[in-house]
TIKEKE-460033 format. One record per residue: z, y, x of N, C-alpha, C in turn; chain; residue in one letter. Coordinates in nm, 3 decimals, decimal comma, always signed. Last residue first. Layout:
BEGIN
PT/Z/Y/X/Z/Y/X/Z/Y/X/A/a .
...
***
This chain:
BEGIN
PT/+1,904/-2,055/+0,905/+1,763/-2,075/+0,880/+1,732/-2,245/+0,839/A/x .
PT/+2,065/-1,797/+0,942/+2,076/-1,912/+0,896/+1,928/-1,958/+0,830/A/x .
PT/+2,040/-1,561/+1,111/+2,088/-1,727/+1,217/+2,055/-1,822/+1,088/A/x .
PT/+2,120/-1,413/+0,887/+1,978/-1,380/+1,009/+1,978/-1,521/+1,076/A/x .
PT/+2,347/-1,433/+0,737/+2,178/-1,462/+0,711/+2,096/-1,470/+0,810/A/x .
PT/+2,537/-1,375/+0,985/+2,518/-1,537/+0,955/+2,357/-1,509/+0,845/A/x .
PT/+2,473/-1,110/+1,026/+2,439/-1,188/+1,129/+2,368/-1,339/+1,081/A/x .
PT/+2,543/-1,012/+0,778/+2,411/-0,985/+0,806/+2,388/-1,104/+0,898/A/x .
PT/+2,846/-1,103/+0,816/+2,765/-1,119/+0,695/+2,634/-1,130/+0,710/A/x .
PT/+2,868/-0,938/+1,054/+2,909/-1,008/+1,037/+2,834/-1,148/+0,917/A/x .
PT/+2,875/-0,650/+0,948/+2,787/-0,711/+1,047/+2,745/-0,860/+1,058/A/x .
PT/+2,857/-0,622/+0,588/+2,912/-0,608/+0,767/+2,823/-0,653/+0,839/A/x .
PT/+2,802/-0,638/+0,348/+2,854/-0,488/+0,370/+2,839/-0,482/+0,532/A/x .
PT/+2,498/-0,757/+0,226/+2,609/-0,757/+0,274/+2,601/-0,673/+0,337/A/x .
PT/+2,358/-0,677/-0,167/+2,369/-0,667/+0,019/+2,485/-0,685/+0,111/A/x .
PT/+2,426/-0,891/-0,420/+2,472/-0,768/-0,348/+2,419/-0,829/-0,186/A/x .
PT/+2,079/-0,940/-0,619/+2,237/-1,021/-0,506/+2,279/-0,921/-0,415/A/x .
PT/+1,901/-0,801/-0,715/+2,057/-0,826/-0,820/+2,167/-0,928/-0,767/A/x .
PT/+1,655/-0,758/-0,581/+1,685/-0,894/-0,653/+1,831/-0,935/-0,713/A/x .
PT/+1,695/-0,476/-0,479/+1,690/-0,508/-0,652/+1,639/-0,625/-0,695/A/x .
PT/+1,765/-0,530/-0,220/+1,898/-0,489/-0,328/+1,824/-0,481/-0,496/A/x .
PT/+1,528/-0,602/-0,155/+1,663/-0,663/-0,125/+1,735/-0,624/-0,228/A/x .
PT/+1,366/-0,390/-0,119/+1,351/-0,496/-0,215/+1,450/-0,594/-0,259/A/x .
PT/+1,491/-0,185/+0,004/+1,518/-0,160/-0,091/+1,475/-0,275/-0,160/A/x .
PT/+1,457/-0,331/+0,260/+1,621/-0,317/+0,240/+1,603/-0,281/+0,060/A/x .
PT/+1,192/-0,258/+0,252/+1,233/-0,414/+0,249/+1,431/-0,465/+0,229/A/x .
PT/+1,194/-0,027/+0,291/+1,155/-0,043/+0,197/+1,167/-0,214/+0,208/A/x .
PT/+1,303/+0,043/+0,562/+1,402/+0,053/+0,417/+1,337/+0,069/+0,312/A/x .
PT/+1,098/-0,093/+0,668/+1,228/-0,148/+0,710/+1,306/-0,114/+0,583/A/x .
PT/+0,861/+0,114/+0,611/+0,893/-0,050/+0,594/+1,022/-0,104/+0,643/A/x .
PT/+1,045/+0,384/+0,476/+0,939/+0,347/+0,627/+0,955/+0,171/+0,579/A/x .
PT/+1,155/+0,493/+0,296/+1,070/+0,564/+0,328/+1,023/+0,498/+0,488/A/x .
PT/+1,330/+0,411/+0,033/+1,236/+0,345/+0,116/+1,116/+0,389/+0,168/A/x .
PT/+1,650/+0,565/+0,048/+1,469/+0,566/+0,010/+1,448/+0,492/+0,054/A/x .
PT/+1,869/+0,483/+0,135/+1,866/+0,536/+0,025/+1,744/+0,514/-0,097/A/x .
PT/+2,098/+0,387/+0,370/+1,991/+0,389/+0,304/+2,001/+0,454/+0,176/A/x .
PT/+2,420/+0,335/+0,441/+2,359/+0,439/+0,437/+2,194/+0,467/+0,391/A/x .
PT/+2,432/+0,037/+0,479/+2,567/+0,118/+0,437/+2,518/+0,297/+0,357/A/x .
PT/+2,215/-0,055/+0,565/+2,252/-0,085/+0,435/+2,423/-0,010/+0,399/A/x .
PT/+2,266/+0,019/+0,842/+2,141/+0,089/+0,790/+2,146/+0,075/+0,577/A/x .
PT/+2,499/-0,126/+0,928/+2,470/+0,019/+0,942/+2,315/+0,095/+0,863/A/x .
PT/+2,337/-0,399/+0,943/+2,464/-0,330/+0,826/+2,446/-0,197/+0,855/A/x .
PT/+2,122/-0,355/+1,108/+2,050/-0,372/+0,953/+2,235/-0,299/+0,846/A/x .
PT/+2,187/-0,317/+1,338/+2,128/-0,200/+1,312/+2,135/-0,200/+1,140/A/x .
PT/+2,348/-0,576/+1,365/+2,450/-0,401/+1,387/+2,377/-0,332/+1,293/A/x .
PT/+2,180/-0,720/+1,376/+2,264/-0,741/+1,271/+2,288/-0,627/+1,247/A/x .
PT/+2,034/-0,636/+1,584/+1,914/-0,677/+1,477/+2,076/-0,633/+1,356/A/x .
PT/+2,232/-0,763/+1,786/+2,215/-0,595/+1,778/+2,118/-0,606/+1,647/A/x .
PT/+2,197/-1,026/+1,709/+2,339/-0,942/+1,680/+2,286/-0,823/+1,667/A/x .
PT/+1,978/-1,102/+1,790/+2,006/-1,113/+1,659/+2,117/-0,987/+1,616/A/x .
PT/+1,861/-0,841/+2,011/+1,935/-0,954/+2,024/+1,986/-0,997/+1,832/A/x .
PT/+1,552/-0,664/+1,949/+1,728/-0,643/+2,031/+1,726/-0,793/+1,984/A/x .
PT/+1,402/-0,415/+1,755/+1,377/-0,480/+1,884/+1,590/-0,520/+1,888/A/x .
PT/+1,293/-0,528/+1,383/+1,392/-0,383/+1,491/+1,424/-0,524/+1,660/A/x .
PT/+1,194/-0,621/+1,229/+1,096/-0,486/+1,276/+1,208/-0,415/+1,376/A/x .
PT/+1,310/-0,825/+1,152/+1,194/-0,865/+1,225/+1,112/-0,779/+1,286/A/x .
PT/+1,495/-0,745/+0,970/+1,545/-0,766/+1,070/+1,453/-0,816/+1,231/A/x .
PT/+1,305/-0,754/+0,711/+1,363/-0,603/+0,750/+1,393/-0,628/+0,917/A/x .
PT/+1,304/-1,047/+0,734/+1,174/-0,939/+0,732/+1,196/-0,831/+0,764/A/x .
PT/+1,569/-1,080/+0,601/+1,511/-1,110/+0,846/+1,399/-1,087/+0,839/A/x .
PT/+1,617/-0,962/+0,413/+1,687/-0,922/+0,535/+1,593/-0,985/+0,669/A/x .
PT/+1,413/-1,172/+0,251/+1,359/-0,946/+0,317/+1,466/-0,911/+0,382/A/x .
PT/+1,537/-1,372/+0,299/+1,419/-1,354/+0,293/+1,397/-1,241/+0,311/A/x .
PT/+1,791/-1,291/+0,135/+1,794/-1,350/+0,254/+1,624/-1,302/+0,342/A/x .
PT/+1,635/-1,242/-0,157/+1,727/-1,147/-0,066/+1,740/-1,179/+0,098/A/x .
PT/+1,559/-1,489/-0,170/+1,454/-1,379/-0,186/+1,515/-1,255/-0,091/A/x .
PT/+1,774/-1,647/-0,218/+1,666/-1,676/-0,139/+1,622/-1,547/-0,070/A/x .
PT/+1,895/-1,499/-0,407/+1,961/-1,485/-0,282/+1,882/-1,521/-0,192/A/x .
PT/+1,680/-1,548/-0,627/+1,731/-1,448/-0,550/+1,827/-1,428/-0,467/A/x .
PT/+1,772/-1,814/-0,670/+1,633/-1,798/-0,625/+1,646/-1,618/-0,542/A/x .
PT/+2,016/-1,854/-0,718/+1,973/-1,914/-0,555/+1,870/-1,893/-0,552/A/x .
PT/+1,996/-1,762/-1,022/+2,066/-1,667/-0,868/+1,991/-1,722/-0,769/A/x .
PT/+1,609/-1,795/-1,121/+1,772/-1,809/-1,138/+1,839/-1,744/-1,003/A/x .
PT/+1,431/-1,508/-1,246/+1,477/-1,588/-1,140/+1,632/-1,644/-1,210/A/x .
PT/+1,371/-1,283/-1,385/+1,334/-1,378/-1,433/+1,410/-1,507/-1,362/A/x .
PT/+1,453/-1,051/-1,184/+1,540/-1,063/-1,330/+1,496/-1,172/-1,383/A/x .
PT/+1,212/-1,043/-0,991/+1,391/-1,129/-0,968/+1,502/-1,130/-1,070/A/x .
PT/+1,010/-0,916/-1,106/+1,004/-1,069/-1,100/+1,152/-1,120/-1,115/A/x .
PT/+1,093/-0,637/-1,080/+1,073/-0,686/-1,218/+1,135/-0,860/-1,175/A/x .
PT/+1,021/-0,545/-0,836/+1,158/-0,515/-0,877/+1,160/-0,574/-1,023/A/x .
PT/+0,724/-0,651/-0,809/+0,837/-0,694/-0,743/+1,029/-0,672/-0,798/A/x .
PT/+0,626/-0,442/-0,981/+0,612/-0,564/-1,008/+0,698/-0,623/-0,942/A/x .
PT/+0,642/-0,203/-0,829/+0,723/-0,215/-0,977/+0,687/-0,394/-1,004/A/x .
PT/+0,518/-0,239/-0,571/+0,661/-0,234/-0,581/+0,734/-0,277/-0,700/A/x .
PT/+0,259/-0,265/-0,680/+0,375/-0,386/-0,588/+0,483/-0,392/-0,641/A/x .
PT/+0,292/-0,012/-0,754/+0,251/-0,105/-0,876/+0,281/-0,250/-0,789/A/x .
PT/+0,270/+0,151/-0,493/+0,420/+0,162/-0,633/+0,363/+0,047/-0,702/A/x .
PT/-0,004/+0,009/-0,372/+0,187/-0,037/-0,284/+0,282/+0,010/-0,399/A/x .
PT/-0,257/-0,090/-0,612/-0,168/+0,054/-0,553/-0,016/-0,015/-0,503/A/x .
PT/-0,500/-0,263/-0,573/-0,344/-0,256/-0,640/-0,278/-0,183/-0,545/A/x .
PT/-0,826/-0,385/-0,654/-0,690/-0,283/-0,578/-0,580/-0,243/-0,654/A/x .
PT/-1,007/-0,469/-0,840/-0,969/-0,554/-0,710/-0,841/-0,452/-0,628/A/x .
PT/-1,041/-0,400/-1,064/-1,048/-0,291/-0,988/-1,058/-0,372/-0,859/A/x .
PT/-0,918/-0,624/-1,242/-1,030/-0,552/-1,257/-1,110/-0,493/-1,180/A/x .
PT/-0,636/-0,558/-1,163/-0,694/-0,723/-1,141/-0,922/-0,680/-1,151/A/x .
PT/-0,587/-0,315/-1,205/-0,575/-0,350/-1,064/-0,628/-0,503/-1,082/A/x .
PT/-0,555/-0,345/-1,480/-0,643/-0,267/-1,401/-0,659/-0,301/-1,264/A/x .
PT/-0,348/-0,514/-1,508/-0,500/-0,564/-1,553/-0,596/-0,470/-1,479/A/x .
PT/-0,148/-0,407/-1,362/-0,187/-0,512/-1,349/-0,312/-0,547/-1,359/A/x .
PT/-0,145/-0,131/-1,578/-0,226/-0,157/-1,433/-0,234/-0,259/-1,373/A/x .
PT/-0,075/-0,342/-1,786/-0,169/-0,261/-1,840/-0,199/-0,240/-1,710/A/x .
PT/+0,181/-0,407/-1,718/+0,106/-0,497/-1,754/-0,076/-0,416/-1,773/A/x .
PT/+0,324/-0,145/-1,737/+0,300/-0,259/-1,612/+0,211/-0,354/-1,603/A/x .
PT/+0,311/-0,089/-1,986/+0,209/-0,025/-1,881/+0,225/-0,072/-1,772/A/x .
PT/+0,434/-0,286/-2,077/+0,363/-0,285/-2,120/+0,270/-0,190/-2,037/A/x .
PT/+0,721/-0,203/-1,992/+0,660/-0,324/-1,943/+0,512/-0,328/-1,979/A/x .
***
């Protein structure tokens, strides 16, 4: 934590903050949170993730369960917003189904 804190300062200094030092800061915050704050949060980067793929909520739904069944990296903004998701410590939903009702529920 302490070298987190340490490029923080650098990056506050520097005016630039490197996208990993986002990242590590982000996967930190949602352990401070109460749950409904991270399910928020979670909800929240599913229809951000669900905002980069063309189609009908539903097809949006299909692509995102199928894509959270099998992700890994976050190697393009879509499964790097799947990966922010899963380390606010509220399980991803498994189905379609599941995905859909976050996406509609607004």
């Amino acid at each position: 934590m302490d070298a987190l804190i340490s490029r923080l300062l650098v990056a506050r200094k520097t005016g630039h903050a490197p996208p990993d030092l986002i990242d590590a800061v982000l996967e930190h915050l949602p352990r401070a949170l109460p749950s409904a704050d991270c399910r928020a949060a979670r909800d929240r980067l599913l229809r951000e993730a669900a905002a980069l793929i063309p189609g009908t909520p539903w097809r949006r739904a299909e692509t995102l369960a199928a894509l959270i069944q099998r992700f890994h990296n976050p190697v393009d903004d879509l499964r790097r917003l799947l990966w922010l998701a899963e380390r606010t410590g509220v399980p991803l939903p498994r189905s379609t189904r599941q995905v859909f009702r976050i996406l509609t529920d607004t």
